[in-house]
PAMAR-631479 format. One record per residue (C-alpha): residue number from 1; x, y, z. Coordinates in nm, 2 decimals. Last residue first. Layout:
BEGIN
<site resi="NUM" u="X" v="Y" w="Z"/>
...
***
This chain:
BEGIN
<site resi="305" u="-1.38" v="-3.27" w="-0.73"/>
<site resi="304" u="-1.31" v="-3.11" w="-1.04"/>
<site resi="303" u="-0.90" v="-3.04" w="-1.11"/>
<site resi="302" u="-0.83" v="-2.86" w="-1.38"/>
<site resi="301" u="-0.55" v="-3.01" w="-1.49"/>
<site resi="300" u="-0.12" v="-3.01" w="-1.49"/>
<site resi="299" u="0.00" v="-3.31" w="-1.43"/>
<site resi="298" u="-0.22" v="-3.65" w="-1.39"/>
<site resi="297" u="-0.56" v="-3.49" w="-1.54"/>
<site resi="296" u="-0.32" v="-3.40" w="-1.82"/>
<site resi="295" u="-0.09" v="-3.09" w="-1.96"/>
<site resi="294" u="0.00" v="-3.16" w="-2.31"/>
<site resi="293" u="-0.22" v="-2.87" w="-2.47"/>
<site resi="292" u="-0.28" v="-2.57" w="-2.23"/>
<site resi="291" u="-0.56" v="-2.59" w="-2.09"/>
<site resi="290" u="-0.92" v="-2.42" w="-2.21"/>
<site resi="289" u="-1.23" v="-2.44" w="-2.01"/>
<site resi="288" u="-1.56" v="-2.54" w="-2.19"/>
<site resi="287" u="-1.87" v="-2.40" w="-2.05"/>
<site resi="286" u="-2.14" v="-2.62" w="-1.91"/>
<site resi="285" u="-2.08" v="-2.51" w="-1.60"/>
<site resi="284" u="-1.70" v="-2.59" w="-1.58"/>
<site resi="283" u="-1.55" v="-2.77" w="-1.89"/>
<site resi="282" u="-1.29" v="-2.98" w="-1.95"/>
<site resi="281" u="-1.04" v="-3.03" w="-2.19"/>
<site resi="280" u="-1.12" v="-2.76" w="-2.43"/>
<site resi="279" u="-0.76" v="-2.80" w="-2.61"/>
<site resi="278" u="-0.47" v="-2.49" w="-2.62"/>
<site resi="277" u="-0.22" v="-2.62" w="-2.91"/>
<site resi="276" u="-0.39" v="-2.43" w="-3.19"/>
<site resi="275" u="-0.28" v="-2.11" w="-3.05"/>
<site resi="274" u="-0.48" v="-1.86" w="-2.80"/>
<site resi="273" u="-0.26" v="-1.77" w="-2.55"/>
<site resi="272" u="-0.35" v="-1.41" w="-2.46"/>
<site resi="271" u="-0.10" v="-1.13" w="-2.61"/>
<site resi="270" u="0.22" v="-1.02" w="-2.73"/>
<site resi="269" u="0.32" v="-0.66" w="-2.63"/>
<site resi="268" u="0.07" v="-0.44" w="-2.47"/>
<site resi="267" u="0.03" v="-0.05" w="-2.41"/>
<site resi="266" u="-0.16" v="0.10" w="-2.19"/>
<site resi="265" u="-0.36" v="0.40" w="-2.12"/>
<site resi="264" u="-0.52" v="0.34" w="-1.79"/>
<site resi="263" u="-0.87" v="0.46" w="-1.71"/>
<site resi="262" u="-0.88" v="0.69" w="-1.38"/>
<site resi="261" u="-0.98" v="0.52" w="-1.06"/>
<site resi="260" u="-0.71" v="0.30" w="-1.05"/>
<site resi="259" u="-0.54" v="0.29" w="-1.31"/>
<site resi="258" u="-0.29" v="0.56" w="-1.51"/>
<site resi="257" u="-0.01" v="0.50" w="-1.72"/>
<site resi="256" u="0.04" v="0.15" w="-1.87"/>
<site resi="255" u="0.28" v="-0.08" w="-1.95"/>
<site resi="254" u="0.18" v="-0.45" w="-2.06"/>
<site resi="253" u="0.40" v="-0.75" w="-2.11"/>
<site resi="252" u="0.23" v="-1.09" w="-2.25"/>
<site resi="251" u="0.40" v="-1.44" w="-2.27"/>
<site resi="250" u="0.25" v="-1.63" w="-2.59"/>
<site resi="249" u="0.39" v="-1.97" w="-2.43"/>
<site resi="248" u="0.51" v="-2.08" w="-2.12"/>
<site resi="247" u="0.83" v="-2.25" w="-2.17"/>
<site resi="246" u="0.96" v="-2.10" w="-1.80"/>
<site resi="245" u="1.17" v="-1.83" w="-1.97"/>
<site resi="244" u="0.91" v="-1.68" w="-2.17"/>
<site resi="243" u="0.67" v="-1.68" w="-1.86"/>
<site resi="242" u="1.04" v="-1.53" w="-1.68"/>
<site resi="241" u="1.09" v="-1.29" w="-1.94"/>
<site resi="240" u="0.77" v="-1.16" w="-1.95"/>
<site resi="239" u="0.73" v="-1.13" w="-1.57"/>
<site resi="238" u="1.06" v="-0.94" w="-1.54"/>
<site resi="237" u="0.92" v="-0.68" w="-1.83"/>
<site resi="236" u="0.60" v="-0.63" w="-1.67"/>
<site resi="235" u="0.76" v="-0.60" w="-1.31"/>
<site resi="234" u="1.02" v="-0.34" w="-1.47"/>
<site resi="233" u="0.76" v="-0.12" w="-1.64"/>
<site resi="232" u="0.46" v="-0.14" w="-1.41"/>
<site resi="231" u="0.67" v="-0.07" w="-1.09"/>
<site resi="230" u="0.87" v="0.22" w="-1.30"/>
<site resi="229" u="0.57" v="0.36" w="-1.42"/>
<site resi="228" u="0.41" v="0.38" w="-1.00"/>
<site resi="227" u="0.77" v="0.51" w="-0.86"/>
<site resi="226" u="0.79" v="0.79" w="-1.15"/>
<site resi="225" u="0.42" v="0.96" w="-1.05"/>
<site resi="224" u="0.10" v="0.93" w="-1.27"/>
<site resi="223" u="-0.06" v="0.57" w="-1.13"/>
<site resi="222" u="-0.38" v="0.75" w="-0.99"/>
<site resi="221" u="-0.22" v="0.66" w="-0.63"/>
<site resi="220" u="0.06" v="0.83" w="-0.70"/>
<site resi="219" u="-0.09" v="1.14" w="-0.86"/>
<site resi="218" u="-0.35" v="1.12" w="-0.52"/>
<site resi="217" u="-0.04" v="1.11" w="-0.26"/>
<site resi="216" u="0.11" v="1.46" w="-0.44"/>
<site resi="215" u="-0.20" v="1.59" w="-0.42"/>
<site resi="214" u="-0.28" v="1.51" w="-0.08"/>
<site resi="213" u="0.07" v="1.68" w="0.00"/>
<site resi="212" u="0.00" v="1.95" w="-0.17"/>
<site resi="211" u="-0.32" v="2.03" w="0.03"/>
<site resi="210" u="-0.23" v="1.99" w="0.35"/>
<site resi="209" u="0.06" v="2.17" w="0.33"/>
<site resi="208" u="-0.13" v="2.50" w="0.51"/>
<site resi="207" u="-0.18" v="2.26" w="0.83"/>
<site resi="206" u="0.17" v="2.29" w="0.92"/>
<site resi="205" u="0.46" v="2.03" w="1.01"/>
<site resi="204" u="0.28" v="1.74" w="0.80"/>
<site resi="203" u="0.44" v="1.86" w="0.47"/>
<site resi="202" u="0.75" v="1.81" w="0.58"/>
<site resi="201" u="0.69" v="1.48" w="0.70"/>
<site resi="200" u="0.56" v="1.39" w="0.38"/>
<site resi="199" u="0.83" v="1.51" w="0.13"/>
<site resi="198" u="1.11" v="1.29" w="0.35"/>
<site resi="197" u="0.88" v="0.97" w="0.33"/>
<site resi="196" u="0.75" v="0.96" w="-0.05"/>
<site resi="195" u="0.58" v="1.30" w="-0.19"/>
<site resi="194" u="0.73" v="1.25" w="-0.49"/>
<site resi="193" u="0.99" v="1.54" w="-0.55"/>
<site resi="192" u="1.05" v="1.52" w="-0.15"/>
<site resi="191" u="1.12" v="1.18" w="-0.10"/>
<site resi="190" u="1.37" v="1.19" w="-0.41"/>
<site resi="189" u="1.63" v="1.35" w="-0.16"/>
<site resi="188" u="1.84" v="1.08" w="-0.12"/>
<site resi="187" u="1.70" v="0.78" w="-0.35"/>
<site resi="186" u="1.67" v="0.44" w="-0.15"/>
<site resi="185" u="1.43" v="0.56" w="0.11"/>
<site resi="184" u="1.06" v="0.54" w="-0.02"/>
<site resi="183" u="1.14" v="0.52" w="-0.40"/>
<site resi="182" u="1.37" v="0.20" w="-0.34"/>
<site resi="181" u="1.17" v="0.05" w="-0.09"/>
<site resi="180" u="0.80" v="0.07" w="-0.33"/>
<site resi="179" u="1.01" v="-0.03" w="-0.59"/>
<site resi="178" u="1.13" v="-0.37" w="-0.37"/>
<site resi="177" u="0.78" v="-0.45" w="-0.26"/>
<site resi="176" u="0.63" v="-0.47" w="-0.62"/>
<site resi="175" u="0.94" v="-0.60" w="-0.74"/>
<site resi="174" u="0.93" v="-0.90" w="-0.48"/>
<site resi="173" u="0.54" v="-0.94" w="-0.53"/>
<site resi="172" u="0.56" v="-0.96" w="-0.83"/>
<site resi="171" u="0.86" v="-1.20" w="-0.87"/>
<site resi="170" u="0.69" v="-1.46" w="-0.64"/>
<site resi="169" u="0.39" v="-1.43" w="-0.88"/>
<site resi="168" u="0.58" v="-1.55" w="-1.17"/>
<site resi="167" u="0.75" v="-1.80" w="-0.98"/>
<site resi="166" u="0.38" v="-1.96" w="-0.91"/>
<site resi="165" u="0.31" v="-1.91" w="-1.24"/>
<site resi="164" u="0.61" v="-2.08" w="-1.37"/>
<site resi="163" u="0.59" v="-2.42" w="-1.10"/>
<site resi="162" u="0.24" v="-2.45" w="-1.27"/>
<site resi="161" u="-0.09" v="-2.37" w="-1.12"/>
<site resi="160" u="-0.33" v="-2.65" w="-1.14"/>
<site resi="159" u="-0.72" v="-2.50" w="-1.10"/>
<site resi="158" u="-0.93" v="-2.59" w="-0.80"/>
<site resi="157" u="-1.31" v="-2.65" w="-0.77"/>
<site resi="156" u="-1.54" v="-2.80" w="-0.50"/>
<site resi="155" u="-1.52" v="-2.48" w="-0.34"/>
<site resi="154" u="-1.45" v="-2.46" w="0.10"/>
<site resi="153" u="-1.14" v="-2.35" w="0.05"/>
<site resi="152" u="-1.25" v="-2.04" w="-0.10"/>
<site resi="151" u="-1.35" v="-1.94" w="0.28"/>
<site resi="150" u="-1.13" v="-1.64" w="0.37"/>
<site resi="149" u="-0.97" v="-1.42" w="0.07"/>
<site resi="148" u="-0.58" v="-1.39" w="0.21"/>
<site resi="147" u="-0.48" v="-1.03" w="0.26"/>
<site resi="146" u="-0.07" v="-0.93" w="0.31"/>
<site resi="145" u="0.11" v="-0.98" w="-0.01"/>
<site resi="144" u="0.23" v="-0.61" w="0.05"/>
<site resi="143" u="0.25" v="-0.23" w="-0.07"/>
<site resi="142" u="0.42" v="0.00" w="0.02"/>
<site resi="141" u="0.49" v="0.32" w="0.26"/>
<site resi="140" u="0.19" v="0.32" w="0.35"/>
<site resi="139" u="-0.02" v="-0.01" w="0.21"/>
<site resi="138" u="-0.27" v="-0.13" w="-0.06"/>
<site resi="137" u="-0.30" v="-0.52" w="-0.05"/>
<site resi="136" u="-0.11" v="-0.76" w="-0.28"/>
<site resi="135" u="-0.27" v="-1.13" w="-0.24"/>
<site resi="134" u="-0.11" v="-1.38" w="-0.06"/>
<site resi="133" u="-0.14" v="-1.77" w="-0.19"/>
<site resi="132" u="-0.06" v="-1.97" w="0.11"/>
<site resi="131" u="-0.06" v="-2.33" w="0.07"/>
<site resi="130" u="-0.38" v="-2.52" w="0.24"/>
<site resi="129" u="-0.51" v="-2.29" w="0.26"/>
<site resi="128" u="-0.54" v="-1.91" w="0.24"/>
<site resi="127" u="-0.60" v="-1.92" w="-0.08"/>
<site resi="126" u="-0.53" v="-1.66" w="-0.41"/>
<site resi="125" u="-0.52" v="-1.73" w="-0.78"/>
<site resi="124" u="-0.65" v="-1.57" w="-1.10"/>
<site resi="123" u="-0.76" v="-1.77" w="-1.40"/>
<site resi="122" u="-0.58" v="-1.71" w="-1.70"/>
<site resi="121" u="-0.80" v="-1.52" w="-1.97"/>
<site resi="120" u="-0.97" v="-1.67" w="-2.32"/>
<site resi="119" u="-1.30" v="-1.70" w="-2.08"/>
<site resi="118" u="-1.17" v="-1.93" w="-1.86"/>
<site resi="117" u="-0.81" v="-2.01" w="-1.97"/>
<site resi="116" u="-0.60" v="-2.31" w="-1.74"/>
<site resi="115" u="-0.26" v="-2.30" w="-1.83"/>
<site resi="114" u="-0.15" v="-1.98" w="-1.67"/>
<site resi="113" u="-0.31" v="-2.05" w="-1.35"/>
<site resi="112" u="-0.24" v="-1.70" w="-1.17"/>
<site resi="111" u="-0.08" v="-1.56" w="-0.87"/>
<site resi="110" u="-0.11" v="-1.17" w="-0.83"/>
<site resi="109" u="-0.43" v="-1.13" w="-0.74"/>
<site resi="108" u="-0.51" v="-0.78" w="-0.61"/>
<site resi="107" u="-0.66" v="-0.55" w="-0.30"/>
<site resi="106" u="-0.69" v="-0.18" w="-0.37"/>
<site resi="105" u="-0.75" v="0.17" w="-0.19"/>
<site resi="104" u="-0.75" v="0.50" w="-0.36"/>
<site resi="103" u="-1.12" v="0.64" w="-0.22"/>
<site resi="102" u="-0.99" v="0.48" w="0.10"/>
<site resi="101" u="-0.65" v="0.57" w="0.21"/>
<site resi="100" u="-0.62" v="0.95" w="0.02"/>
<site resi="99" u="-0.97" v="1.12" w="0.21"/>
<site resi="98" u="-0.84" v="0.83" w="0.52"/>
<site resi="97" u="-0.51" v="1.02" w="0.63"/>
<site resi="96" u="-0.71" v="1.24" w="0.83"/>
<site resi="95" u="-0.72" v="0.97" w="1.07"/>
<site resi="94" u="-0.90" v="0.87" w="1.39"/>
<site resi="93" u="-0.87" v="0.48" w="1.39"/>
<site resi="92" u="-0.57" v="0.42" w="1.63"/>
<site resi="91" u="-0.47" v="0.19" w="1.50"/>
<site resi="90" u="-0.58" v="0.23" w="1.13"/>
<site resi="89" u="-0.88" v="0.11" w="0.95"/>
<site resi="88" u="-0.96" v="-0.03" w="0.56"/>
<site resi="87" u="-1.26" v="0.13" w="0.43"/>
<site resi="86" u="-1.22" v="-0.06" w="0.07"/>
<site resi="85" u="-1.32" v="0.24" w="-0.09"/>
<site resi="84" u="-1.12" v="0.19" w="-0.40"/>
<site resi="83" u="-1.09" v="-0.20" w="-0.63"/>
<site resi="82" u="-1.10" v="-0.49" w="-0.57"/>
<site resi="81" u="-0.82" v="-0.57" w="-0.82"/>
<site resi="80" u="-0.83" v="-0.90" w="-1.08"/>
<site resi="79" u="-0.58" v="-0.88" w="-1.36"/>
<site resi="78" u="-0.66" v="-1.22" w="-1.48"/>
<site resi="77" u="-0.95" v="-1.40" w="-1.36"/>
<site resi="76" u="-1.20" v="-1.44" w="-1.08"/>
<site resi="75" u="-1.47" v="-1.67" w="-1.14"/>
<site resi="74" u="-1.86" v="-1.56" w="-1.21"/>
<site resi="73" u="-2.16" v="-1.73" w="-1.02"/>
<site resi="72" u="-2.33" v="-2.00" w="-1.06"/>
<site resi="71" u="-2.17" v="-2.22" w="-0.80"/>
<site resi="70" u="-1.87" v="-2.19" w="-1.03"/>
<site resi="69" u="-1.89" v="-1.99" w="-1.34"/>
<site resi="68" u="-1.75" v="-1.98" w="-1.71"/>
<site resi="67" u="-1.96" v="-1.73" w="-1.89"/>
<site resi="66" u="-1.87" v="-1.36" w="-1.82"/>
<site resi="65" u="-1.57" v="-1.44" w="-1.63"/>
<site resi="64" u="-1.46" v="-1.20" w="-1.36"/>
<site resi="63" u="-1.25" v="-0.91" w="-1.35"/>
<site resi="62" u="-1.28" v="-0.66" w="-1.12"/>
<site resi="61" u="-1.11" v="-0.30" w="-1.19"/>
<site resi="60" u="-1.38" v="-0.22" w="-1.43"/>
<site resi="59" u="-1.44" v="0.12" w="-1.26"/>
<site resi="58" u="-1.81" v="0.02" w="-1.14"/>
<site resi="57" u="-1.71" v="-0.32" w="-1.05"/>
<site resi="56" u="-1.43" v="-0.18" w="-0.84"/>
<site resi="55" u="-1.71" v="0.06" w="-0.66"/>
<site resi="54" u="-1.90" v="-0.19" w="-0.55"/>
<site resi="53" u="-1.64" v="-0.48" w="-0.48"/>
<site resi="52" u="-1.70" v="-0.77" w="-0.62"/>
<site resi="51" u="-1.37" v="-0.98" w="-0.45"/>
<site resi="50" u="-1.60" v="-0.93" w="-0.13"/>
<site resi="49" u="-1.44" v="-0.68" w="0.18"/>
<site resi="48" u="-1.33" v="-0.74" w="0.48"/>
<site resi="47" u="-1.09" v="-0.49" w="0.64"/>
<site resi="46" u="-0.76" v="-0.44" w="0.62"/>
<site resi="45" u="-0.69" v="-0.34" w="0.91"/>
<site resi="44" u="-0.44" v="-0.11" w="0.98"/>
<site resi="43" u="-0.05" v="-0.08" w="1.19"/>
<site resi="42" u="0.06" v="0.26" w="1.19"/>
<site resi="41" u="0.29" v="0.44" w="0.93"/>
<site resi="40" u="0.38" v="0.80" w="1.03"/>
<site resi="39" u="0.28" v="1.11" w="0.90"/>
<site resi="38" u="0.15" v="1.26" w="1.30"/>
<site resi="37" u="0.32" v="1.14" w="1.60"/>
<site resi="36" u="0.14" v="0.84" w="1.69"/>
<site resi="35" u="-0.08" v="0.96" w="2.04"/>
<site resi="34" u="0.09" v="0.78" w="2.38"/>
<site resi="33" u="0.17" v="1.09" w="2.49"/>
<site resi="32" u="-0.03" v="1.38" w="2.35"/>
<site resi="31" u="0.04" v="1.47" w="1.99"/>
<site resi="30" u="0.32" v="1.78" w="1.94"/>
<site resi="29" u="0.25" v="1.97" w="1.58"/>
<site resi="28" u="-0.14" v="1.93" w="1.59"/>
<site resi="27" u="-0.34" v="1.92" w="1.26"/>
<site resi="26" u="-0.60" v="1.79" w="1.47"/>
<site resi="25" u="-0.70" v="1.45" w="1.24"/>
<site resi="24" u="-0.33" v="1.35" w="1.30"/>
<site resi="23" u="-0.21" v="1.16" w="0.98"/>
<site resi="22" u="-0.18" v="0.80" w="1.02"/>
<site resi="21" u="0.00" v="0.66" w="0.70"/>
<site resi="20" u="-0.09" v="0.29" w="0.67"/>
<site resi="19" u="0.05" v="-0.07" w="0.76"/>
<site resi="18" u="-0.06" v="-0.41" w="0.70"/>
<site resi="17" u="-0.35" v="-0.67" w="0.80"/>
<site resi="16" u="-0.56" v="-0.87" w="0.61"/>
<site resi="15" u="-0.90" v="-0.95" w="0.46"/>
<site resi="14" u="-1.12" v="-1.13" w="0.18"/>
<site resi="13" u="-1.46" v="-1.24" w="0.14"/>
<site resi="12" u="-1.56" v="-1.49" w="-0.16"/>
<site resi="11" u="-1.89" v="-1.35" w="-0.31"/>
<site resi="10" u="-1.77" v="-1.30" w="-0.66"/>
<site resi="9" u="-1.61" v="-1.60" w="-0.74"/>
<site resi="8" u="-1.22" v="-1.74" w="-0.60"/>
<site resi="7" u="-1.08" v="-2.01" w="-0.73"/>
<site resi="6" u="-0.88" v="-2.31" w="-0.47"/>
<site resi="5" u="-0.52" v="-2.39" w="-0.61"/>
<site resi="4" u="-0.44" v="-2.77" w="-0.75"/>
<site resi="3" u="-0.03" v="-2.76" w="-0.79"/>
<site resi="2" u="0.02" v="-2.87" w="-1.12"/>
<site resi="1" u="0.22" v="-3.20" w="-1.14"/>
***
């Protein structure tokens, strides 16, 4: 039996709480006592913010459906991010570190109902009850399932998310994390060449580093360094196999360079499910919703209470 999972729509408010780089705003080499020493990860806020996002919309990096809705009002779908400028705040909240934390922030879905297609895409996933559903916030040094959207429990619809889509996003979220690790301190020296732990301390000895340092932070952020291709390349690959492996079918594994707030040039291999066997077996607003043919009110629906 599908596991029924609350949607999100546009207006659904989401937060958390992770870590981020706090950079001394005075350029100082010894902070008073009691001050963070300056480069080092602090404990943030990740603030609220709506899955439409301003400037997320505006870059494309929210996805909604166009003509399925809920309450009247679009649903959250495959490859759903926030987006930047999420103005997520670190402890203590003075921090250079912001110009890089906000205009390159994200929060994404990495759960999704497989089976259950609103407008020809899965539908995305995330509660915060009555089973956890994390989503993936943006983090220094990485990234975690750390934000929860707040009151989607109180919809009247859910969507049954298979044993193989919730797998899938486990192994997302374990990739995600375990890149992020490797690149960070896993490599000796490789700090340095992408601006990861070693090259950042250095940089935040003299206020003439500045500059390169940012840089260095920005490419990563944009997508352009090694540790962002390798994420896309391995998780895309481990969550092909596993969809293939798990009987779903039509499994799709993108790699792309860029995101964020640049367009991504990517490229796909197989695509959306959209054989014969996928039935309109219900419909929400008027709209018919596709599931995956075999799956029934008693296993695997799209449950409308």
């Amino acid at each position: 039996m599908g596991m029924p999972v609350f949607v999100n729509v546009i207006w659904d408010p989401t937060m958390g709480m992770l870590s981020h780089t706090w950079w001394d705003p005075t350029m100082t080499a010894a902070p008073p006592p009691g001050v963070p020493k300056p480069n080092t990860p602090n404990p943030s806020i990740e603030m609220i913010a709506t899955q439409m996002w301003t400037a997320g919309y505006a870059l494309g990096l929210n996805k909604f459906t166009a003509k399925t809705l809920h309450l009247n009002v679009p649903i959250c779908i495959a490859d759903h991010d926030q987006g930047i400028l999420i103005p997520d705040l670190t402890i203590p909240p003075p921090n250079l570190w912001y110009v890089i934390q906000w205009p390159f922030s994200g929060r994404k879905m990495t759960f999704q109902a497989s089976t259950v297609q609103m407008d020809g895409q899965p539908t995305s996933c995330s509660q915060l009850v009555p089973i956890p559903l994390p989503m993936m916030t943006c983090g220094d040094p990485i990234t975690a399932p750390t934000a929860f959207p707040l009151i989607n429990f109180t919809h009247t619809l859910t969507v049954g998310m298979t044993l193989g889509d919730f797998l899938m996003g486990l192994a997302s979220i374990a990739i995600s994390i375990a890149i992020d690790a490797f690149f960070e301190w896993g490599v000796p020296g490789i700090g340095k060449l992408i601006g990861g732990k070693a090259g950042k301390e250095v940089a935040a000895k003299a206020a003439d580093t500045l500059g390169p340092a940012l840089a260095k932070a920005a490419l990563g952020k944009l997508g352009l360094m090694p540790k962002d291709l390798a994420k896309k390349i391995v998780s895309g690959l481990a969550g092909w196999g596993l969809a293939a492996g798990t009987g779903q079918d039509n499994p799709t594994f993108k790699v792309g360079v860029g995101g964020g707030p640049v367009p991504e040039i990517a490229v796909t291999v197989g695509g959306p499910a959209q054989d014969p066997s996928r039935l309109a077996s219900t419909t929400v607003g008027g709209v018919p919703v596709a599931v995956t043919s075999g799956n029934t009110p008693t296993n695997d629906p799209l449950n409308v209470f």
